[in-house]
C-alpha positions in Angstrom: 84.6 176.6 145.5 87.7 175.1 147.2 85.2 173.3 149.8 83.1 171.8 146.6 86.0 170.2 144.9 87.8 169.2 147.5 83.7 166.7 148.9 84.5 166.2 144.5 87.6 164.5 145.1 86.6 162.9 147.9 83.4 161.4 146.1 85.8 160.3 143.2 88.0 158.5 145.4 85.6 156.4 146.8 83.8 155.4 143.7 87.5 154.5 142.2 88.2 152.6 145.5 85.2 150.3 145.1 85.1 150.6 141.6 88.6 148.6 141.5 86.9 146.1 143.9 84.3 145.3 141.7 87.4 144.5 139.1 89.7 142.2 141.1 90.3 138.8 139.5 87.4 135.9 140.3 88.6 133.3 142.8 87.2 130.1 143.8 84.9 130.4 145.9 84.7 128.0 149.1 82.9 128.4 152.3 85.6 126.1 154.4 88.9 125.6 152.8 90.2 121.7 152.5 92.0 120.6 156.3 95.5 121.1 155.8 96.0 118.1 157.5 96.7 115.6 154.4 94.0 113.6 155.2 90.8 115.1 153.1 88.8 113.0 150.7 90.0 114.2 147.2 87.2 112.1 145.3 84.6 114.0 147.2 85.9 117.1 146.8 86.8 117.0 143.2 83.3 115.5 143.1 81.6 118.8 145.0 84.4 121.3 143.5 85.6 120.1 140.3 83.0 117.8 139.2 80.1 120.6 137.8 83.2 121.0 135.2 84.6 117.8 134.9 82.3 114.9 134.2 82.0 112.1 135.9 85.2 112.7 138.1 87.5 114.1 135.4 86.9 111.2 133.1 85.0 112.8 130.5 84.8 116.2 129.3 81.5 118.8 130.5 82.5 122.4 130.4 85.9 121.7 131.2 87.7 119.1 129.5 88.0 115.5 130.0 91.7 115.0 133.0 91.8 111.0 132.5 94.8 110.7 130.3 95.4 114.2 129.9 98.2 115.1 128.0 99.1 117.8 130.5 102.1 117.7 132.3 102.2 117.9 136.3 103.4 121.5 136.8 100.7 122.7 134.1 97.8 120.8 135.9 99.2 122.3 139.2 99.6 126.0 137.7 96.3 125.6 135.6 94.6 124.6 139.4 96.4 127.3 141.5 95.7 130.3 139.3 92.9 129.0 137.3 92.4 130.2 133.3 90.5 133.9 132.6 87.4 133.1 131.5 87.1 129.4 131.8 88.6 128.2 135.3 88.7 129.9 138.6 91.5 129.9 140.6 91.9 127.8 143.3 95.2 128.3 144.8 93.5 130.7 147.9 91.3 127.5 148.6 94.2 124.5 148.7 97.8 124.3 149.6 100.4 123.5 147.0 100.7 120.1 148.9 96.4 119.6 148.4 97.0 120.3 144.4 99.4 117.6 144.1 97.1 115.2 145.8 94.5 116.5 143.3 96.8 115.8 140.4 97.5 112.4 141.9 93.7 111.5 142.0 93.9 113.1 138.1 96.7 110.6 137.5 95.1 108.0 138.9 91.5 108.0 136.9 90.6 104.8 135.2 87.4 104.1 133.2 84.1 103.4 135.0 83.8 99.5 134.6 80.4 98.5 133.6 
């Protein structure tokens, strides 16, 4: 009997330990994360990353809301990037430095209207 619950407990604990695997929080997802060397191309990422969410390179809304003149302030758009929204954004703070979100939020800061 004592043999039979202790295999029990055993079995328990390892369908609790992946279990609670199965339940960690979603993070973005990125094969290669950004160079940390200052120089990467924040258009074409937000274009490859951001821009299934963010039409048209955050100047209109798609599944995420419109970033061109957003109302947001600086150290929301940084937090909301970072650690993402439950349900509606993924985090990204394990894919980009703090010093990469501010140079997304610059390129948010920067959107003007398509001309023509």
């Amino acid at each position: 009997m004592k043999l039979h619950m202790m295999k029990f407990t055993a079995l328990l604990s390892g369908v609790l330990g992946v279990s609670s695997l199965c339940a960690a929080p979603v993070q973005a997802q990125s094969a290669t994360p950004a160079p940390d060397n200052g120089t990467f191309d924040v258009e074409q990422l937000f274009a490859g990353t951001c821009g299934f969410c963010h039409s048209d390179g955050g100047r209109t809304a798609g599944k995420g809301p419109q970033l061109m003149n957003s109302p947001r302030d600086d150290d929301f758009l940084h937090n909301r990037i970072k650690n993402g929204k439950s349900g509606a954004m993924p985090a990204f703070g394990g894919a980009f430095t703090d010093a990469q979100i501010d140079q997304i939020i610059k390129y948010i800061r920067a959107l003007k209207p398509r001309e023509g």
